[in-house]
C-alpha positions in Angstrom: -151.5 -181.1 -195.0 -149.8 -180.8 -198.3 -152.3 -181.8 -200.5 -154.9 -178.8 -198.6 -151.8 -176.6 -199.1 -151.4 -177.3 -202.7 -155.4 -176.8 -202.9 -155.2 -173.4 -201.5 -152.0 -172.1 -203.5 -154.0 -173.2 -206.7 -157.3 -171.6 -205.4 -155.2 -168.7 -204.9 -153.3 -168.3 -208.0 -157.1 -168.9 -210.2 -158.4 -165.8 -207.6 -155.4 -163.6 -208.8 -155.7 -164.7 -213.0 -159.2 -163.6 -212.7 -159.0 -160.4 -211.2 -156.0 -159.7 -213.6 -158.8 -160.6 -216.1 -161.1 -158.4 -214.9 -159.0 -155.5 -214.6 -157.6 -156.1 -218.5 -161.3 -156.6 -219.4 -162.2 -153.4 -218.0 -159.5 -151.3 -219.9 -160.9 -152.6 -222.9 -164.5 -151.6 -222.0 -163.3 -148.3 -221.6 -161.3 -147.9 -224.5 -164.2 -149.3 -226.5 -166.3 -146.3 -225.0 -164.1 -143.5 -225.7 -165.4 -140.6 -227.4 -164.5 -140.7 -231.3 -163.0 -137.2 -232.2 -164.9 -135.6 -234.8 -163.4 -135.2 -238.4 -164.0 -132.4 -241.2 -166.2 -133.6 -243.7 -165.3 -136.3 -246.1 -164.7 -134.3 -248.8 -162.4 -131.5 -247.2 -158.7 -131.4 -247.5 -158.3 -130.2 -244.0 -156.3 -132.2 -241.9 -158.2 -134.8 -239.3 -157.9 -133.6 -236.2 -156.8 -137.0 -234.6 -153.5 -136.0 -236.5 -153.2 -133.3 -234.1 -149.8 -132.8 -231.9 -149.2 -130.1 -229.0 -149.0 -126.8 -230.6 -147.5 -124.0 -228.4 -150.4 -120.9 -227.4 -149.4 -117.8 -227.0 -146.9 -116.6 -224.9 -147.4 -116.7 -221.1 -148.9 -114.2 -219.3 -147.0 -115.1 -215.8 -143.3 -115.1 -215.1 -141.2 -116.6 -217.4 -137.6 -118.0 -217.6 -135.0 -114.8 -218.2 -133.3 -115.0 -221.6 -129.9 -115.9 -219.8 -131.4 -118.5 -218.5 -132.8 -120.8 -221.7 -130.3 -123.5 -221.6 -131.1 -126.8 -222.3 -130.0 -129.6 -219.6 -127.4 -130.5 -222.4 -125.9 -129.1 -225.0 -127.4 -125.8 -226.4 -129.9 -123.6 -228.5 -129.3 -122.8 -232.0 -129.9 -118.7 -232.4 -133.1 -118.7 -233.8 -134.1 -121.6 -230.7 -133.4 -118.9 -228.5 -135.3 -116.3 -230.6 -138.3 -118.5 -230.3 -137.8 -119.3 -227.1 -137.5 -115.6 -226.0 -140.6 -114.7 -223.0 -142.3 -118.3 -224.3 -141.6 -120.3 -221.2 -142.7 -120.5 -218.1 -140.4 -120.5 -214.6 -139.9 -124.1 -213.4 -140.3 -125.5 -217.1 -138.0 -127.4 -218.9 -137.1 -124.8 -222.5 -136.4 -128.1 -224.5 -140.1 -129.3 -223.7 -141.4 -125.6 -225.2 -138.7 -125.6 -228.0 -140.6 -129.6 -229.1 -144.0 -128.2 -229.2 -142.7 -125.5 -231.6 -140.9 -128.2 -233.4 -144.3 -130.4 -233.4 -145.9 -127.4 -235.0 -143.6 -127.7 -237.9 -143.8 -130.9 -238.9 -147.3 -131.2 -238.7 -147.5 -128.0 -241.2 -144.7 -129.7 -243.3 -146.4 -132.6 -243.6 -149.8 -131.7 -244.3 -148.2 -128.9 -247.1 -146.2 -132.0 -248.7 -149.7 -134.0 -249.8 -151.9 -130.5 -249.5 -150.3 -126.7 -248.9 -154.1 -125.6 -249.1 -154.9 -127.7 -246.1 -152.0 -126.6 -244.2 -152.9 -123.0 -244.8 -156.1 -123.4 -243.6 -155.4 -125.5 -240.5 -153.9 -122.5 -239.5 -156.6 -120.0 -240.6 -158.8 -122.4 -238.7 -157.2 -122.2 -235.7 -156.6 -125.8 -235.6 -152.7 -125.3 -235.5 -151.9 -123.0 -232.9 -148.6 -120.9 -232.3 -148.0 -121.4 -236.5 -146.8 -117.8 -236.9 -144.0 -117.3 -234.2 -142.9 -121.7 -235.1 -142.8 -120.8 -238.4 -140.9 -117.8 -238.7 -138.2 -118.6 -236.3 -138.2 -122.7 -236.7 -139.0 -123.5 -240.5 -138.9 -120.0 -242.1 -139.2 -121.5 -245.5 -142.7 -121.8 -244.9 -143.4 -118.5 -245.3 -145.1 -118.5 -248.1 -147.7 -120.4 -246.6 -147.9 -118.6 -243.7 -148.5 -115.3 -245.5 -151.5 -117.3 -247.2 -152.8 -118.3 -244.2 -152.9 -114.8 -243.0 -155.0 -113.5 -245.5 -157.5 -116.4 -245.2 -160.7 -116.1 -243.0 -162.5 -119.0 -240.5 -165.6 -120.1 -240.9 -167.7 -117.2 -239.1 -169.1 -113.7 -239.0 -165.6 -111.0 -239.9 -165.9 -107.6 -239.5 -164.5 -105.2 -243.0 -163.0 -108.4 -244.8 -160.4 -107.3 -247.3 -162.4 -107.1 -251.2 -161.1 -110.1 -253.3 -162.0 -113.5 -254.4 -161.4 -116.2 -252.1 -161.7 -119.8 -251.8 -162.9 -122.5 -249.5 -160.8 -125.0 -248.4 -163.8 -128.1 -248.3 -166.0 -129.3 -250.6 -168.9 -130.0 -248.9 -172.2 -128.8 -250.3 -173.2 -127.2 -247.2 -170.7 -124.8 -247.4 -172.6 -121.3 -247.7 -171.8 -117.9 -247.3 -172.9 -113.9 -247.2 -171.5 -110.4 -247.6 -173.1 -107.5 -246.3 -172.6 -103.8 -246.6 -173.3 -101.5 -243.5 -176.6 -101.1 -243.7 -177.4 -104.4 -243.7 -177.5 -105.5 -247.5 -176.7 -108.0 -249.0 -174.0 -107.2 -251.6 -172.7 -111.0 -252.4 -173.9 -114.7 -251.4 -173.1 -118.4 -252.0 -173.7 -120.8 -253.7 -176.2 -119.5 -255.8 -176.8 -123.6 -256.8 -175.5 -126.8 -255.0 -171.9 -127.6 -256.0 -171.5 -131.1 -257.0 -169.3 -133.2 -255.2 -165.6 -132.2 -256.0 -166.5 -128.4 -256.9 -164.5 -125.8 -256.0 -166.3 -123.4 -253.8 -165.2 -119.8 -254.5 -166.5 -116.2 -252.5 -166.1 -112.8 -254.2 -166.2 -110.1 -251.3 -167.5 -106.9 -252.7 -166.1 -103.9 -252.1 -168.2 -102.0 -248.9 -168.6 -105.1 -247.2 -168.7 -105.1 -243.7 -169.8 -108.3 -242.7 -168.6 -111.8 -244.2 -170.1 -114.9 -242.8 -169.7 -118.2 -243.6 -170.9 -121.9 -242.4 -169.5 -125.1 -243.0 -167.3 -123.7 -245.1 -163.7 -124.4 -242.5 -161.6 -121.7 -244.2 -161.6 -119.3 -247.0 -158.1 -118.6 -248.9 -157.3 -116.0 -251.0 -157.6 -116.9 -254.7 
C-alpha cells in the first residue's frame, strides 16, 4: 500500500511539472509571436515609438470631476496641477492617475529634447505625443520654446494655405518628397529635385500662394 501510494504521489507531482511546463512554454510562444512595433526609418531622429508612454488626449467630452473636487487621496495639487487638471478628468477617476499621464508627457519630451530638441518638436508635430500643449504649458513651461516650434511645423500630409517660409524635415531618409501647389492646381515648389545622400538635410521652401503642401515619408517639417 505505501509503495503504490508513493507511486501515485510521484506520478502526480511529474503530471503537475509538465503542465506548469506547458503553460510557461506557451507564454513564451506567444511572446515570441507578438507583433514588432514599427520604427521611423533608420536615419530619422524621431523618437521610436516603442519609447512611447501614456500621453493624455484631449479633454473629455462627458462629465468630469468639479474643480472642488480634484484632490488627491493624499496630500495635494501644486497650482498649476490643478490648472492642468481643470475639466481633464473624468467622474469616478482617480486626478493623480490624469496628473501622471501629463507628467509622462513631460519627461518623454525632456528626454528626447536632451539628445535631440528637433525630434522632440516633431514628435509633437507628428502627433506622436499627444496632449504636449496643455502638459507643457502648465507642467514643464520651460519647454516652450519648443512647443512654439512645434506649432509651426507641419506632418507628413496634404495642408491646406501653409504659412510661406523655408522649412525642414525632421528624417533623412531619401524617400522623403514633397509638393506645393497654388490654387489652380500648379505646381509652384517640389522636392528633392536629386536624391539626398545619406545624412542630408532635407529642406522645403513654401512659396508664397500656395495652397496645398504635401509631403510623404518626410515625418515632420520644422520651420527653418
Amino acid at each position: 500500500m505505501h509503495l503504490r501510494s508513493a507511486t501515485a504521489s510521484a506520478a502526480l507531482l511529474l503530471t503537475t511539472a509538465l503542465a506548469l511546463t506547458g503553460c510557461s512554454s506557451s507564454g513564451d510562444t506567444k511572446a515570441d509571436a507578438a507583433p514588432v512595433k514599427p520604427k521611423p526609418p533608420a536615419a530619422s531622429p524621431a523618437p521610436d515609438p516603442a519609447d512611447a508612454t501614456a500621453s493624455p488626449a484631449a479633454k473629455p467630452t462627458g462629465p468630469v470631476l468639479p474643480d472642488a473636487k480634484l484632490t488627491p487621496k493624499t496630500g495635494s495639487f501644486k497650482e498649476n496641477e490643478k490648472q492642468y487638471l481643470s475639466g481633464r478628468v473624468p467622474e469616478k477617476t482617480d486626478p493623480a492617475a490624469v496628473l501622471q499621464t501629463g507628467q509622462e508627457t513631460c519627461q518623454r519630451i525632456e528626454r528626447t529634447a536632451k539628445h535631440d530638441k528637433d525630434a522632440a518638436a516633431a514628435s509633437i508635430v507628428s502627433g506622436e505625443v499627444t496632449g504636449a500643449k496643455d502638459a507643457v504649458t502648465y507642467l514643464c513651461p520651460d519647454q516652450k520654446p519648443l512647443l512654439a516650434t512645434a506649432e509651426k511645423g507641419y506632418a507628413d500630409g496634404p495642408h491646406q494655405n501653409p504659412a510661406p517660409g523655408t522649412y525642414r524635415a525632421a528624417t533623412q531618409t531619401t524617400t522623403c518628397t514633397w509638393e506645393a501647389k497654388s490654387k489652380d492646381g500648379t505646381v509652384l515648389a517640389s522636392g528633392p529635385q536629386t536624391p539626398p545622400k545619406p545624412g542630408d538635410k532635407i529642406t522645403a521652401t513654401i512659396p508664397a500662394g500656395t495652397t496645398d503642401f504635401t509631403s510623404t515619408n518626410c515625418y515632420a517639417w520644422l520651420p527653418e
